[in-house]
C-alpha positions in Angstrom: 118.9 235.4 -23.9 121.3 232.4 -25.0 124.8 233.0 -25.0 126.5 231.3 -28.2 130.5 230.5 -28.3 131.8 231.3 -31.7 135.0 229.6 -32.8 137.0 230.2 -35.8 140.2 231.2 -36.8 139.0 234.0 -39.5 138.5 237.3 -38.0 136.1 238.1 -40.9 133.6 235.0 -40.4 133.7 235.4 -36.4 132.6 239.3 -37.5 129.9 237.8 -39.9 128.6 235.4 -37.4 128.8 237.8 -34.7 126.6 240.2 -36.5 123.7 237.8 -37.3 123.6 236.4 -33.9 123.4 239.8 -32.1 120.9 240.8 -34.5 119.3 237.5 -33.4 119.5 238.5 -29.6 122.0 236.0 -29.1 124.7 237.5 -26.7 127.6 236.1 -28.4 131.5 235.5 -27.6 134.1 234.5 -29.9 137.7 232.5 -29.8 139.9 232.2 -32.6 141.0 228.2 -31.8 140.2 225.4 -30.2 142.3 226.3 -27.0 141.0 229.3 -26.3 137.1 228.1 -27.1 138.0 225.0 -24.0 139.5 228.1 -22.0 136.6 230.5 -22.2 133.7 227.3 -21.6 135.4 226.1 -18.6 135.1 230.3 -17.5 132.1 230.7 -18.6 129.1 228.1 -19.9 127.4 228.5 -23.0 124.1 227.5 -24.5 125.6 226.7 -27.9 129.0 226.4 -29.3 129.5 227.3 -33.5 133.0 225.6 -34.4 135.0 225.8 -37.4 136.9 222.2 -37.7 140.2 223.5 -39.9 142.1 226.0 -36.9 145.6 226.0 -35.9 146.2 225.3 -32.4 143.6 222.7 -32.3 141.5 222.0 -34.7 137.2 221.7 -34.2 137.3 218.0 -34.2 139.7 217.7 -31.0 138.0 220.9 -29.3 134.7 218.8 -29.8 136.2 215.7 -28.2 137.7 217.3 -25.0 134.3 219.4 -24.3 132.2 215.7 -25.0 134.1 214.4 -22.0 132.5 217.4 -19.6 129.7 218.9 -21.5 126.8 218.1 -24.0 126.4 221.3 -24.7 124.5 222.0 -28.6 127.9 222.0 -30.8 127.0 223.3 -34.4 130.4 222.3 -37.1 131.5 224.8 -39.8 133.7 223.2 -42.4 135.5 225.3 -45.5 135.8 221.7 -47.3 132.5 219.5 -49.0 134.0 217.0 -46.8 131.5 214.1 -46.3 133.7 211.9 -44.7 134.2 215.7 -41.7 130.7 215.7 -41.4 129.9 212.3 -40.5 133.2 212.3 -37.9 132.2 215.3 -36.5 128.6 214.1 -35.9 130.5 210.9 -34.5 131.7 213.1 -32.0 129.0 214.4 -30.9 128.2 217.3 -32.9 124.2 218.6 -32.9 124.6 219.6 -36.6 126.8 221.1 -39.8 127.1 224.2 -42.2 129.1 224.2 -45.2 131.4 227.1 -46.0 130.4 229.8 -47.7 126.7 229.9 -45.2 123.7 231.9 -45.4 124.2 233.8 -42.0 120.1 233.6 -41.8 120.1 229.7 -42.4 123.1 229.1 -40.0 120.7 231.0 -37.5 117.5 228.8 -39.0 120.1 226.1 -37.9 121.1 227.3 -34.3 117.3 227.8 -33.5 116.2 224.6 -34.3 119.3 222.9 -31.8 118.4 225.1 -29.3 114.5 224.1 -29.2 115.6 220.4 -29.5 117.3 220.9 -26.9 115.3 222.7 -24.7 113.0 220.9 -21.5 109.1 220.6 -22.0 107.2 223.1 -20.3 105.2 221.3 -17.2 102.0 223.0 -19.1 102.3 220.7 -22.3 99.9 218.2 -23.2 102.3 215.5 -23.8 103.6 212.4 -21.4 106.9 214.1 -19.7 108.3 210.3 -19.3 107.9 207.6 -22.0 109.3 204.2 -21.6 109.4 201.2 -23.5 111.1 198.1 -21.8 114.0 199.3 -20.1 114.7 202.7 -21.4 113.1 205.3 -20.1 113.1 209.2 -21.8 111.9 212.3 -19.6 111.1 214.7 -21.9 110.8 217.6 -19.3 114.3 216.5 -17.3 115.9 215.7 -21.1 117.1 212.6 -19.4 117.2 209.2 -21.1 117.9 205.9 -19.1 118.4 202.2 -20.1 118.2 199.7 -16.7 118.6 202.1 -14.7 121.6 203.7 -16.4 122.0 207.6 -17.5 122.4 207.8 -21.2 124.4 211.1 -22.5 122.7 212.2 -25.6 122.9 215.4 -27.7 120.1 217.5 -28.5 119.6 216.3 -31.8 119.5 212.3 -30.5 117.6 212.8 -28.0 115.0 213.9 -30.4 115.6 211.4 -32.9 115.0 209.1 -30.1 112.1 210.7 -28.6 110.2 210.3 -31.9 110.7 206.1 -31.9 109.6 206.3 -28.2 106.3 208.2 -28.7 105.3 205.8 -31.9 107.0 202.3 -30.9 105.5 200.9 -33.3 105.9 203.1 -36.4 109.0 202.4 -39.6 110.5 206.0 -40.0 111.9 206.5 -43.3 114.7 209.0 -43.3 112.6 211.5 -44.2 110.5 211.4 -42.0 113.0 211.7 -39.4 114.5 214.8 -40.7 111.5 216.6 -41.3 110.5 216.1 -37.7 114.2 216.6 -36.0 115.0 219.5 -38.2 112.7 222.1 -39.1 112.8 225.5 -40.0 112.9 224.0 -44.0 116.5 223.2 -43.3 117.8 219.9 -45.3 120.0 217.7 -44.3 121.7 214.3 -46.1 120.6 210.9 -45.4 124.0 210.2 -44.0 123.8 212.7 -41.2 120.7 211.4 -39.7 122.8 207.5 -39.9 125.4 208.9 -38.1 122.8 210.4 -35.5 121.4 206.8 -35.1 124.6 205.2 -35.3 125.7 207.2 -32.7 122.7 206.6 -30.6 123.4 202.9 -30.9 127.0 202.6 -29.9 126.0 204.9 -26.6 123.7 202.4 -25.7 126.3 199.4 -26.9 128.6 200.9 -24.3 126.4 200.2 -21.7 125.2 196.5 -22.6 122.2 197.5 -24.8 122.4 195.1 -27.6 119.7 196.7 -29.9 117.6 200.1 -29.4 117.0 201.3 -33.1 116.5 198.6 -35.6 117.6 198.7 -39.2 114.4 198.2 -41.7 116.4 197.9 -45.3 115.2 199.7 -47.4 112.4 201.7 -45.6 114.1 203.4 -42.7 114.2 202.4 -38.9 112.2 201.2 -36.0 112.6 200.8 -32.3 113.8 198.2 -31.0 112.6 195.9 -28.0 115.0 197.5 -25.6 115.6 194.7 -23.3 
């Protein structure tokens, strides 16, 4: 059973969540602010964390940031505010995904589903290649490991997906589309401006570690794998 970390500052949405999850077979725990959500992971790990980003104390945004520095742990954002310019900051951050307040409590558990079985290892018994490189990066899909020369790449459950599609057809222009409907299913529907802040984010962790180009830009049809050297 996977144990979720709820965090919010409203009593009645940690109850809603709380409820759906359960009923889920999720075993779930709840804080009420960002300093108690760092408090309980560091006691106690979780397999997925569902944040609000407006709480007093500290708010979901600066929670995310201190547990990016330990943790990759599946991080799903709630926001009360149609925000665009939240959502793509949060994803900067490293968040896995977002709901927008009010939420179906059966889609937000559509949603945590779909993060947990990005983010879950191959089994041994699967027909697929468990490593695929291409030049210097190298993605184990049974370890979820990703390295460029020789150099361990941090990437959330949803990048790590995103990039294990380009890997297994090098060759192939993915529209954005395409890469939703493969990196999020469950009918759930993202904006085209999430999955660009997935890729952008895959780009500048690469950047930091003297890739100059991993995902390439094709205007006006979508991306493509880069060279990787």
């Amino acid at each position: 059973m996977k144990r979720i970390l709820v965090v919010d500052d409203d009593p009645h949405i940690r109850e809603v969540i709380s409820f759906a999850l359960e009923k889920a077979n999720f075993i779930v725990s709840l804080s009420s602010d960002g300093q108690q959500a760092l408090a309980h992971f560091t006691e106690s790990a979780s397999d997925l964390i569902v944040m609000d980003i407006n709480m007093p104390e500290m708010d979901g945004l600066t929670c995310c940031r201190e547990i990016r520095k330990t943790s990759d742990v599946p991080i799903l954002f709630l926001s009360s505010r149609d925000d665009e310019i939240d959502r793509i900051l949060g994803l900067e951050l490293g968040a896995d995904d977002y709901v927008t307040k009010p939420f179906s409590p059966r889609e937000l558990v559509a949603r945590i589903n779909a993060i947990l079985k990005r983010s879950q290892p191959t089994t041994s018994n699967e027909t697929q290649s468990q490593s695929i490189s291409h030049g210097r990066l190298i993605l184990d899909i049974e370890q979820h490991a990703v390295w460029w020369n020789d150099q361990a790449i941090s990437l959330t459950a949803t990048e790590f997906s995103l990039l294990a599609q380009f890997l297994k057809h090098p060759k192939r222009v993915f529209s954005r589309d395409l890469l939703m409907e493969n990196a999020y299913q469950f009918n759930i529907h993202v904006s085209d401006r999430t999955i660009d802040s997935h890729i952008r984010n895959i780009r500048q962790k690469f950047a930091d570690i003297g890739c100059g180009s991993v995902i390439d830009t094709q205007h006006s049809i979508g991306y493509k794998l880069s060279s990787c050297e």
